[in-house]
Steps between C-alpha positions, in 0.01 A plus 500: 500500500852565320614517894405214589634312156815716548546290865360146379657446215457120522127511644321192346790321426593126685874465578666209613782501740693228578784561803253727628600467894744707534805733342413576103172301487377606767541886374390448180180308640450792703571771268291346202217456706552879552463548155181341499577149396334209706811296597504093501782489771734176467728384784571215721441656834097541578579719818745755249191485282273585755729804611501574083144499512436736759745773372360478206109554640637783671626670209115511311612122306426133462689214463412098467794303727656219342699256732671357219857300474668609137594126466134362546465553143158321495439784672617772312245328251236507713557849569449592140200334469348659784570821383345407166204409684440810703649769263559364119848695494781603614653827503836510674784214625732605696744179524670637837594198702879365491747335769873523493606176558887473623787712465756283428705354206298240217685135605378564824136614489254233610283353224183596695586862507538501151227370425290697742624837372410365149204392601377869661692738295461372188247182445234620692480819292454300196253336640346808574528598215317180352235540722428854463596617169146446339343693775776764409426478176098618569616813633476821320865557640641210659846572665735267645806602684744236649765616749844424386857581628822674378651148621327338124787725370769505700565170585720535841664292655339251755140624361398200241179394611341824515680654214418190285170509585453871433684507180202178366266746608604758319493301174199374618280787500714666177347200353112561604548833389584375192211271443259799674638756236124518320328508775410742801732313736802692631798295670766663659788428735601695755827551681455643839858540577601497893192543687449457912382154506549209719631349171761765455586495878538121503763527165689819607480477938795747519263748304356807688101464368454900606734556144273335302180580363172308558208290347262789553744726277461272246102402516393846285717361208347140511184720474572615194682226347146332567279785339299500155737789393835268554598407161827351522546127449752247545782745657644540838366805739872609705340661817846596616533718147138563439546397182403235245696243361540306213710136542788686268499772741261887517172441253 
């Protein structure tokens, strides 16, 4: 019995995923589901979802597919109430899905991509975060972790959208883990650092992707940033440091 505890440590518990297609999400859907967590898989792309599905079957796991646009936001509502329906709770976010938007100076970024990136990287997680935060709140241990980007600091050149967009997040979910502070609910950031990603590849092309390490080496640490034993709140997981950080720098 401790063996089998020892390898699920998430067994029982429902886990959303939302950019669950492919790179990150799509390791983190598969590794939770390793863990023993029944994945609600949220993407755009049915077919990707499919594929999802089937890896994730073949690994012992189970998963509910979500063909879901982050900017239906009626949607994103929906999707909370059907979970309240069939489950009562909530156990683990992970708010994974982002786009880039252009690389290219403020005056001359299109409108439209602004407000798309807003709309994905930053808007939509609030609203999943509207939507879902009661069922959160049910768990024993609810854990939210919302992928971020050493861009929110930075601040390059060329980078606004994104960077913009990752820095609101960051004070957005510093602020739910403020108002969460009495309750079970966890919410982290994370900072995966440079990762091989179609993402990455599409914002660095000159990169070689064989320097870089992957979504799967990152999935065990989403794991256990989504556990009952995580107990940090409102700080910023480094990946690239393995460490923790506070806004003002190490906790």
């Amino acid at each position: 019995m401790t063996d089998t505890l020892t390898a699920t440590p998430l067994a029982e518990r429902i886990a959303v995923v939302t950019g669950a297609s492919r790179g990150i999400g799509r390791a983190a859907a598969l590794a939770l589901a390793a863990a023993g967590a029944h994945v609600i898989a949220v993407a755009r792309t049915q077919g990707a979802l499919e594929d999802l599905d089937d890896a994730i079957r073949q690994g012992g796991g189970s998963a509910t597919l979500v063909p879901l646009d982050l900017k239906d936001y009626d949607a994103i509502d929906r999707l909370g109430a059907a979970i309240n329906e069939r489950w009562g709770r909530l156990d683990i976010l992970i708010g994974n899905a982002g786009v880039l938007g252009a690389l290219m100076p403020l005056g001359h970024i299109d409108p439209k991509v602004w407000a798309n990136v807003m709309d994905v990287n930053l808007t939509a997680n609030w609203r999943l975060i509207r939507s879902l935060d009661p069922l959160l709140r049910r768990s024993d241990a609810g854990r939210a972790v919302f992928v971020s980007s050493g861009a929110a600091a930075s601040c390059r050149a060329y980078w606004g959208p994104y960077a913009v967009s990752k820095a609101a997040l960051e004070a957005l979910v510093r602020t739910y883990a403020a108002e969460t502070a009495t309750t079970p609910v966890k919410a982290m950031l994370l900072n995966p650092g440079p990762l091989r990603t179609a993402m990455r590849q599409a914002a660095m092309p000159g990169e070689d992707p064989e320097t870089l390490r992957t979504p799967e080496d990152l999935a065990p640490h989403i794991v256990r940033l989504a556990s009952p034993a995580w107990t940090d709140s409102g700080v910023i997981y480094d990946f690239p440091t393995g460490r923790v950080l506070s806004p003002q720098g190490p906790a």
